[in-house]
C-alpha positions as CSV (number, residue, x, y, z in Angstrom):
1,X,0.0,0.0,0.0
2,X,1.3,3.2,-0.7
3,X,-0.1,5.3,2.3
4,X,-2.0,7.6,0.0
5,X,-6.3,7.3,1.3
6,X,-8.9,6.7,-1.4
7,X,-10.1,10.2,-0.1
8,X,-6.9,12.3,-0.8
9,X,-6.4,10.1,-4.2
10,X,-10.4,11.7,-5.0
11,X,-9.2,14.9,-4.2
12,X,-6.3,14.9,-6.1
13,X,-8.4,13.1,-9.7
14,X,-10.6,15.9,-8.6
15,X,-8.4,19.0,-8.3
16,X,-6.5,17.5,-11.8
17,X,-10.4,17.2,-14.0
18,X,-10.7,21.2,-12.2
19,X,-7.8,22.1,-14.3
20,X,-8.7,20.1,-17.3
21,X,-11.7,21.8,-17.4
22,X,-10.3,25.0,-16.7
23,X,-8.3,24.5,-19.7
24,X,-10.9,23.5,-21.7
25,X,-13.5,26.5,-20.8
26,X,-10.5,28.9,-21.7
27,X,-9.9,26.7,-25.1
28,X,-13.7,27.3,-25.9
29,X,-14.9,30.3,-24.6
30,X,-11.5,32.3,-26.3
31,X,-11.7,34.1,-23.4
32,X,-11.9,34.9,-19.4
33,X,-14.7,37.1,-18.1
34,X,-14.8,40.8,-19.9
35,X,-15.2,42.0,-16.2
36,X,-15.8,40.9,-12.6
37,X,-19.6,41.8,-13.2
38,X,-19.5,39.2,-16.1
39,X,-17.9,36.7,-13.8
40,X,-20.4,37.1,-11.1
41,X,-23.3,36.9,-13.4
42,X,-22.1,33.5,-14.4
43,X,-21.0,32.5,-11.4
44,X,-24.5,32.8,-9.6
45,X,-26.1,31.0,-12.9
46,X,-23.8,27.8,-11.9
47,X,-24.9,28.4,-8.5
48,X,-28.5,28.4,-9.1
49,X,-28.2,25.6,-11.3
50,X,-26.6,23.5,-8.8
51,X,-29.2,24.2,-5.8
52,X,-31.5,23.2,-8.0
53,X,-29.6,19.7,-9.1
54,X,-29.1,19.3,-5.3
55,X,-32.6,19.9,-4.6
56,X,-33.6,17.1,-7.2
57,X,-31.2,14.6,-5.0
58,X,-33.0,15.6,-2.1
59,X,-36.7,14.7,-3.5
60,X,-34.9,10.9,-5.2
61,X,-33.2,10.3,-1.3
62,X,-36.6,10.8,0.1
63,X,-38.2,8.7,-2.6
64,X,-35.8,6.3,-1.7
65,X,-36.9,5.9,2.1
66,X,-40.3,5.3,1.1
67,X,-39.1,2.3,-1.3
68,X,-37.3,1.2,1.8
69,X,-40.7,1.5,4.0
70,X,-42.7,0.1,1.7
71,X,-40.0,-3.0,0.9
72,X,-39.8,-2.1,-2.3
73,X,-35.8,-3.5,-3.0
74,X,-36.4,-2.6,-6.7
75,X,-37.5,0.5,-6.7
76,X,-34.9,1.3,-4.0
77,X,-32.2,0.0,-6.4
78,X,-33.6,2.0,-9.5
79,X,-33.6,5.1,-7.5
80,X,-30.2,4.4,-6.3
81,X,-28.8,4.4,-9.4
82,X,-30.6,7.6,-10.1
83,X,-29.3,9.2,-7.0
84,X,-25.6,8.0,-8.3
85,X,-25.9,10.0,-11.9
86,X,-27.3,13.0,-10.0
87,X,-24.9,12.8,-7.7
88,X,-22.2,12.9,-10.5
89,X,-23.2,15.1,-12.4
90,X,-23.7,17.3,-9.5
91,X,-20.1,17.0,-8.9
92,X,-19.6,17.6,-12.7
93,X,-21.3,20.8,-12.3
94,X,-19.6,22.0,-9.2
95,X,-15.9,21.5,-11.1
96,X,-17.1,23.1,-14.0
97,X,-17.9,25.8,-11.7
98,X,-14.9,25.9,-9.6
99,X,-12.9,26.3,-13.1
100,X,-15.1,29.3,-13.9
101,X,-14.2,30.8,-10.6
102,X,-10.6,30.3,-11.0
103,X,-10.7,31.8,-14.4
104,X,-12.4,34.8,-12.7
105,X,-9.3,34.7,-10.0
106,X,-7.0,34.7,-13.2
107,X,-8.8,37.9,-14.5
108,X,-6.3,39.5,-17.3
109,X,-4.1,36.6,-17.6
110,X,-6.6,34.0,-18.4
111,X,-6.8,36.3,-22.1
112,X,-3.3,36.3,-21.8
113,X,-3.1,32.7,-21.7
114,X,-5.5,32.0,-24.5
115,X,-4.1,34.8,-26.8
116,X,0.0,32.7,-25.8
117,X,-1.4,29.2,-26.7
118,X,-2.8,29.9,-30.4
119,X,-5.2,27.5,-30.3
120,X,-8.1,27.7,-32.4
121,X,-11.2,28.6,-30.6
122,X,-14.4,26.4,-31.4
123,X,-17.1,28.8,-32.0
């Protein structure tokens, strides 16, 4: 074993799809945020988007105690694997959204970086 916990191995595939994606928003967008208003605008749309997508986890866990009331192993096991995708894609989301933020840190130099790589931005 190397010493390294399934838990700090997560964090680290986690922090590395962050910067993939971060990469990948700057590569498609051509861009960082024209200004910190920008930024925040699209910031609180990932936000609201997420609340919601947490909210929908919410309503399957609950449906998910009443297959477990009613003995329902089936419906408990369907909902489980529908509480698994949202929970994924949840976690999809809040990357995506952690790379938005950092390009919003980056400000002027994430334009700088996109304008130094001269890639060729998919429109």
């Amino acid at each position: 074993m190397d010493g390294i916990s399934e838990r700090v191995r997560l964090m680290g595939d986690l922090q590395a799809a962050v910067t993939e994606a971060l990469t990948g928003t700057l590569r498609e967008r051509g861009r960082g945020f024209a200004s910190d208003r920008e930024a925040w605008a699209e910031l609180k749309e990932c936000v609201e988007r997420t609340k919601k997508m947490h909210s929908d986890i919410e309503k399957v866990h609950k449906e998910m105690w009443s297959a477990v009331t009613d003995h329902n192993g089936d419906a408990f096991a369907a909902l489980s694997q529908e509480f698994e995708r949202s929970a994924t894609r949840l976690a999809e989301e809040w990357a995506q959204t952690s790379a938005l933020a950092k390009i919003a840190v980056l400000g002027e130099s994430a334009n700088e970086a996109v304008e130094e790589s001269g890639e060729e931005v998919a429109e």
